[in-house]
N, C-alpha and C positions, 0 to 999 in steps of 0.2 A: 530468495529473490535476488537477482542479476540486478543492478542499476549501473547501466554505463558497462566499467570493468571491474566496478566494485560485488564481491557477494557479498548479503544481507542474510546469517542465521535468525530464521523464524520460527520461535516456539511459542506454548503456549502463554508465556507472559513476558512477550517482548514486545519494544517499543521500538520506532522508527524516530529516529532525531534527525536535525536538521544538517547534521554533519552528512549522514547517508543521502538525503534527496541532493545540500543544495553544494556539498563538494567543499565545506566550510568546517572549522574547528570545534561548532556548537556540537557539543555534546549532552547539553542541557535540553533545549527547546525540544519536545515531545511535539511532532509532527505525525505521526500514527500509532497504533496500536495494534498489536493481535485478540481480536475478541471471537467466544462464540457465539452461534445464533439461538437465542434464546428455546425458541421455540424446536430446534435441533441441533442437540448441543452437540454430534457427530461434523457441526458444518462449521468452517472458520471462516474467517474474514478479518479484512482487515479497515478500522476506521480511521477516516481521516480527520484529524485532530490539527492541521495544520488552518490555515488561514486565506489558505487559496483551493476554489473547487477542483476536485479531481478528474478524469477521464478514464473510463473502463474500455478497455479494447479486449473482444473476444477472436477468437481465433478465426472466426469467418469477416472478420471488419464493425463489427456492429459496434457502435461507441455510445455510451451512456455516463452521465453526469455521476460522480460521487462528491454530492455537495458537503460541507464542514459540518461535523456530527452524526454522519449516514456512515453505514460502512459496505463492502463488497465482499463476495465470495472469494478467495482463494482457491483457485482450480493451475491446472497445469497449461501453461503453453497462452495463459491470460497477460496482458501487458495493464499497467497502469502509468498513463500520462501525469505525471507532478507538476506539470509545468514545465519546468527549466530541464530534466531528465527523464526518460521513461524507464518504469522498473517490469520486468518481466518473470515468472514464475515459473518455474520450471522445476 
């Protein structure tokens, strides 16, 4: 994941901190996570654990809530709004 001009390696048991979203030295505060979909464990995503709802951007524009404790698909060419930065996947 791209945020800004920062890359983010994303595997299966990595965590997003608040240093990656908010451009800050926290490297504690767990603000996302990589999980998978239960029900299809071929499908990842990623939940947001932070404290402010999120924003799904699809590649045609279509924008959708990722509220605190939901999480989102991981696909290619998908944006997600944090607020203060958007991270894109690619």
């Amino acid at each position: 994941m791209v945020v800004e001009k920062n890359k983010v390696l994303l595997n299966n048991d990595a965590k997003i901190y608040a240093h990656h979203i908010y451009d800050n030295y926290d490297m504690e505060t767990v603000v996302g996570s990589i999980v998978q979909n239960p029900k299809s464990p071929n499908i990842w995503g990623i939940k947001n654990e932070s404290k402010d709802t999120w924003t799904y951007i699809k590649p045609d524009g279509i924008q959708t809530t990722i509220p605190i404790g939901r999480s989102a698909t991981i696909a290619r060419d998908i944006k997600i709004n944090f607020g203060l930065v958007i991270g894109e996947f690619q």
